[in-house]
KETI-223040 format. One line per 3 residues: their letters; for each residue x, y, z of C-alpha. Coordinates in nm, 3 decimals, padded with zeros to 5 digits, always signed. Layout:
REM KETI-223040
A	X,Y,Z | ...
//
This chain:
REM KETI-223040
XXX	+09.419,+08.124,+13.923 | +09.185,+08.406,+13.804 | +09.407,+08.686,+13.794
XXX	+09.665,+08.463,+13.549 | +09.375,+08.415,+13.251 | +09.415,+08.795,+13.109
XXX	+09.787,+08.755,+13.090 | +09.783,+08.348,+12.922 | +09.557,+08.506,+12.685
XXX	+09.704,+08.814,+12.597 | +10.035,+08.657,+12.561 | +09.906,+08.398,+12.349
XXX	+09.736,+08.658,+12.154 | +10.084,+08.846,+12.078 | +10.262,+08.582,+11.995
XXX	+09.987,+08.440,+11.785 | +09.917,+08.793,+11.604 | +10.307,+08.865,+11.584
XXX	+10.386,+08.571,+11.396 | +10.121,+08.623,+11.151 | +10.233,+08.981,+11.087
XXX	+10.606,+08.872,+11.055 | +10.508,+08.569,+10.790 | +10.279,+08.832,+10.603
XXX	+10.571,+09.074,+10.561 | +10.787,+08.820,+10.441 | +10.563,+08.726,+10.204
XXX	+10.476,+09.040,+10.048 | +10.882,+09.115,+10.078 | +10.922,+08.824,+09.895
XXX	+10.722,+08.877,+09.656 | +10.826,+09.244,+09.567 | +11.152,+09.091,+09.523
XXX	+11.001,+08.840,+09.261 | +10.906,+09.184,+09.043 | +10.585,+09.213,+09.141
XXX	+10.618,+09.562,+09.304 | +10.385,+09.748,+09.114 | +10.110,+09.450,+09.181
XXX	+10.239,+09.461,+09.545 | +10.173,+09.829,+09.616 | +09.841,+09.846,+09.437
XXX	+09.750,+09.536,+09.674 | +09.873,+09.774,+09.968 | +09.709,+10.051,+09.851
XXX	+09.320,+09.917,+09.793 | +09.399,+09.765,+10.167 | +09.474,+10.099,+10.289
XXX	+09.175,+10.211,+10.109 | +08.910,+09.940,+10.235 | +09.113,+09.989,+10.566
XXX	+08.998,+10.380,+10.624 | +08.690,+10.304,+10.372 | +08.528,+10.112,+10.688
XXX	+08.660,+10.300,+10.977 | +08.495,+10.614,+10.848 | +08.131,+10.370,+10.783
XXX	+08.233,+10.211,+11.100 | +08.231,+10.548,+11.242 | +07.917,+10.716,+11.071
XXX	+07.645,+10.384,+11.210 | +07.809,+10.475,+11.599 | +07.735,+10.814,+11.550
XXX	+07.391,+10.733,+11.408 | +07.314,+10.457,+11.642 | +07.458,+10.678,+11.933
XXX	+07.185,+10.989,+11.796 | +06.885,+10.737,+11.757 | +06.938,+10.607,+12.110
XXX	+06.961,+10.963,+12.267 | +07.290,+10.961,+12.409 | +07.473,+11.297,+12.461
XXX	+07.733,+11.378,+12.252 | +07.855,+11.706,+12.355 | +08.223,+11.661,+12.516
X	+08.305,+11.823,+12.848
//
């Protein structure tokens, strides 16, 4: 019974995430259609921003929490 909880959930969680991303696109497909575009791709743009805005902050507090804690950080 065990063994069959990963793959419930991670099934669930495609199908779940999938249909979200597939509704989304409409949307913003439908709405670039409407003549939005320009609002459209600004909207996609400051996402992409905030998007790699965070990863590199995300990034920056590991490396700084990694350094405070004293973990080694050469590679192999």
């Amino acid at each position: 019974m065990v063994d069959w909880i990963p793959i419930v959930f991670v099934t669930f969680k495609f199908l779940v995430l999938g249909t979200g991303m597939f509704f989304a696109i409409k949307w913003h497909y439908d709405q670039g259609k409407k003549g939005e575009r320009r609002a459209v791709l600004r909207a996609g743009g400051k996402v992409a921003a905030i998007f790699v805005v965070s990863l590199l902050a995300l990034g920056l507090v590991t490396f700084l929490v990694i350094s405070m804690l004293g973990m080694d950080l050469t590679f192999p």
